[in-house]
Residue frames relative to the residue before (quaternion, step in Angstrom):
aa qw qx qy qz dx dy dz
X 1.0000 0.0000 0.0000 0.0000 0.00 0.00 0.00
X 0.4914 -0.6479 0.5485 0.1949 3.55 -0.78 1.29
X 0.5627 -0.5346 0.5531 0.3028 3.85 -1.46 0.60
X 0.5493 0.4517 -0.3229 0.6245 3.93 0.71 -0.28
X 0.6792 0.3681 -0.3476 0.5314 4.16 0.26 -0.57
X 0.7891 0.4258 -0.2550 0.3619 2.89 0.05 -1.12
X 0.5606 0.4962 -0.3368 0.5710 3.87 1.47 -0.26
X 0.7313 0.4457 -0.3543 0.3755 3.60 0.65 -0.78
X 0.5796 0.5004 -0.4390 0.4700 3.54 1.20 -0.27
X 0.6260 0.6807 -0.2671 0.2710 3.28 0.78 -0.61
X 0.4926 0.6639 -0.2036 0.5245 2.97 2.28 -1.61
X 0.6666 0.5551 -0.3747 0.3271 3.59 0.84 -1.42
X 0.6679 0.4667 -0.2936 0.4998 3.02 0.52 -1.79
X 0.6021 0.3613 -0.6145 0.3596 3.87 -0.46 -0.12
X 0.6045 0.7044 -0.2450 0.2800 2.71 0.72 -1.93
X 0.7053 0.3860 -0.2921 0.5179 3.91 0.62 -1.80
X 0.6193 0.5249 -0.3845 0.4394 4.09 0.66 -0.96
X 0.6778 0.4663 -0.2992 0.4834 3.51 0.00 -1.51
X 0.6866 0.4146 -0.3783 0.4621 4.42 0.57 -0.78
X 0.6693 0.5145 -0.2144 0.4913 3.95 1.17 -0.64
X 0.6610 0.3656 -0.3842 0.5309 3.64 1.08 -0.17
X 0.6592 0.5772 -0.3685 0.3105 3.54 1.31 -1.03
X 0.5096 0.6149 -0.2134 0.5628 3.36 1.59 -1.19
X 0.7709 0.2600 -0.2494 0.5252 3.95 0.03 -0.60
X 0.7401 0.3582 -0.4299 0.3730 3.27 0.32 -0.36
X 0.5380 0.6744 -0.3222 0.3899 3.67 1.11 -0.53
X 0.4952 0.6082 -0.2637 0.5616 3.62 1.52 -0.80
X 0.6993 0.3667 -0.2840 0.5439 3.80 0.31 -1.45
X 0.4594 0.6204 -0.4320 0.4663 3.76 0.69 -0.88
X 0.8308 0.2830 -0.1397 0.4585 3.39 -0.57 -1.34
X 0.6473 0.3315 -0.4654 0.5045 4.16 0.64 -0.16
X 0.7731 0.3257 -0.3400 0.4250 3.69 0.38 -0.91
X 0.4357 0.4916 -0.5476 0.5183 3.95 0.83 0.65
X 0.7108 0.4464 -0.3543 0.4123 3.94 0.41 -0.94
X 0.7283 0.3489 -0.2989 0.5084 3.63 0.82 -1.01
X 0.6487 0.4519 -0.4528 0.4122 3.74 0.50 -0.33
X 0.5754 0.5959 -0.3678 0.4227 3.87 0.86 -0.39
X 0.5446 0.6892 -0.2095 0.4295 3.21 1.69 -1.58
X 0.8403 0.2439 -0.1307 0.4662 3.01 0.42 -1.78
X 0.6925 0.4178 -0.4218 0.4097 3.90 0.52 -0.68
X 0.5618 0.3991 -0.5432 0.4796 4.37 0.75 0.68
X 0.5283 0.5256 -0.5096 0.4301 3.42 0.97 -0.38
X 0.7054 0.3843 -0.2909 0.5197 3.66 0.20 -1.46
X 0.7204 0.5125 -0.3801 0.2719 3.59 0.35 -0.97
X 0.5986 0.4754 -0.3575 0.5365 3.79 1.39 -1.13
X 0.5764 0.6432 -0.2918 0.4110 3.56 0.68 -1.14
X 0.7829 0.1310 -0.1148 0.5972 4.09 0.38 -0.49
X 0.4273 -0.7372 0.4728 0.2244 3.62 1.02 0.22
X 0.7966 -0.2812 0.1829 0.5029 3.37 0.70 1.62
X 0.5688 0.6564 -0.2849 0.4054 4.03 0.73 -0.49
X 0.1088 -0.8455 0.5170 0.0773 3.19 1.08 -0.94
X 0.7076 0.4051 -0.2994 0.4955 3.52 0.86 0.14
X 0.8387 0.2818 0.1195 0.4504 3.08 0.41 -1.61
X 0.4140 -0.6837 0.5164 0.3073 3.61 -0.41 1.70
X 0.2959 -0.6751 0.6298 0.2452 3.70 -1.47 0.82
X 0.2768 -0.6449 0.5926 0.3953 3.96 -1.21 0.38
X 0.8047 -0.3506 0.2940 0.3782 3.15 -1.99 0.67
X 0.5270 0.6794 -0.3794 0.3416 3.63 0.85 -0.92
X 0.8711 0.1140 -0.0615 0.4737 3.28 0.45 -1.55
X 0.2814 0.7108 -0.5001 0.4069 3.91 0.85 0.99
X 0.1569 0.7826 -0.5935 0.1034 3.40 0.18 0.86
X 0.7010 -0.4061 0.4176 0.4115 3.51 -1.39 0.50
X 0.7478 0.5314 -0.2595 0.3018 3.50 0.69 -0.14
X 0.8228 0.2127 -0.1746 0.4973 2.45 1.31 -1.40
X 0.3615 0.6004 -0.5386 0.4677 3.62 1.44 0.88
X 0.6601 0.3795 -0.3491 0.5462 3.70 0.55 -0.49
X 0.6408 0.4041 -0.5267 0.3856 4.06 0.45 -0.40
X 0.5101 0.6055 -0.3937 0.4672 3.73 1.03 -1.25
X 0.8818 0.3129 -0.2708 0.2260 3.16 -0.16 -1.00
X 0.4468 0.4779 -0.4565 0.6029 3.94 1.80 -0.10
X 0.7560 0.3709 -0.3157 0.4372 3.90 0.26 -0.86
X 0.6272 0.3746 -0.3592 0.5807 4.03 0.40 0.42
X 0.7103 0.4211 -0.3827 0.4143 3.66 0.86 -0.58
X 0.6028 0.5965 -0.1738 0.5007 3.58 1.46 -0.58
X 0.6702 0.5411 -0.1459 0.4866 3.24 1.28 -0.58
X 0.6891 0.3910 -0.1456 0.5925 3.48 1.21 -1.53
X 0.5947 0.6361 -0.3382 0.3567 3.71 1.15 -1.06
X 0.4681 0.7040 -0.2160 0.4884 3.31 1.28 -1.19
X 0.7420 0.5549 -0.0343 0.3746 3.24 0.11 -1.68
X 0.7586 0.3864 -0.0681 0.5201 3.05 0.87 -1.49
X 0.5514 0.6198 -0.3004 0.4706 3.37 1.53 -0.63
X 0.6403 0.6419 -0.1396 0.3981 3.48 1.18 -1.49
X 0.7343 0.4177 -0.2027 0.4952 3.04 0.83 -1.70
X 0.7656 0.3682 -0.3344 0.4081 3.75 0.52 -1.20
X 0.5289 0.5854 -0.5283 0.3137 3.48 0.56 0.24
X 0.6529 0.6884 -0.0761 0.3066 3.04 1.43 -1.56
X 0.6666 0.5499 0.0131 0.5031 2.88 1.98 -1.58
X 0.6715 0.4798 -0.1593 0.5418 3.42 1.99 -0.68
X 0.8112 0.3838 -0.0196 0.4408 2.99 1.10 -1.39
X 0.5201 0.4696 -0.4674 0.5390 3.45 1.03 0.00
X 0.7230 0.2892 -0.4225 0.4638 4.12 0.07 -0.31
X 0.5130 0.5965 -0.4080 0.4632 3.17 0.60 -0.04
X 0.6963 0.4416 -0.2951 0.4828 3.91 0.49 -1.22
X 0.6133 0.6489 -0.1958 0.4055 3.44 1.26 -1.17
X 0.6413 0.2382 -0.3002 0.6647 3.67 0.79 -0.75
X 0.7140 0.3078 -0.4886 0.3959 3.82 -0.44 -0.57
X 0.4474 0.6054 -0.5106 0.4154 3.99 0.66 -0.44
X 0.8961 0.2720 -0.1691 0.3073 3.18 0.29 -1.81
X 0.5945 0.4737 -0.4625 0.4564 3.63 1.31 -0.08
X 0.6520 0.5171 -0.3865 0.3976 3.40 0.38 -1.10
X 0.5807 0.5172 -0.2978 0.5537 4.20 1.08 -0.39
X 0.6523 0.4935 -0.2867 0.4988 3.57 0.84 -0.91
X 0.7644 0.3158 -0.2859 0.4840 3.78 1.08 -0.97
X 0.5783 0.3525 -0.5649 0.4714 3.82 0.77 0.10
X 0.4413 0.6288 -0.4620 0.4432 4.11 0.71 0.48
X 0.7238 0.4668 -0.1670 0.4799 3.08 0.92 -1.16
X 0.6112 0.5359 -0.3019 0.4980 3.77 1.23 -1.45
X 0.2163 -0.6883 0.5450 0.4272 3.88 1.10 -1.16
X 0.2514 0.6440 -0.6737 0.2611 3.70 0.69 1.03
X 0.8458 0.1708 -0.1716 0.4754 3.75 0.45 -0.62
């Protein structure tokens, strides 16, 4: 096997791993962006932007239920964005890592 083969098989296998983490992890992305958005306007309208501390009816204005609820959705979305990627895409990197390594074992590239 030529230095130039033996690199191009190599190219694949990143190449076949790096397309299987990007794909799974993009999936958890997009759910944990929908539920973190979900849940941080809930918490966010709910405490009026505080994010800590339930607000009483008194001080829930139209405002500050609608700030709470961009500043918790932005916050949790994040979060949620982070984690499901992290949560999808890391078993994912892990089996294609470990087959796509196992066949350049097998090919005798490595």
């Amino acid at each position: 096997m030529t230095p130039q083969q033996r690199q191009a098989a190599i190219d694949r296998a990143v190449g076949a791993t790096a397309a299987a983490y990007g794909g799974a992890a993009g999936g958890g992305q997009m759910l944990g962006t929908l539920l973190g958005v979900g849940i941080g306007c809930s918490v966010g309208a709910a405490t009026a932007g505080t994010l800590t501390l339930v607000a009483t009816l008194g001080t829930l204005t139209p405002l500050a239920v609608a700030g709470g609820c961009v500043l918790g959705g932005v916050t949790l979305g994040g979060l949620g964005s982070a984690l499901g990627g992290a949560v999808t895409g890391v078993p994912a990197l892990l089996q294609t890592g470990t087959q796509q390594y196992n066949q350049l074992r097998a090919d005798g590239v490595l």
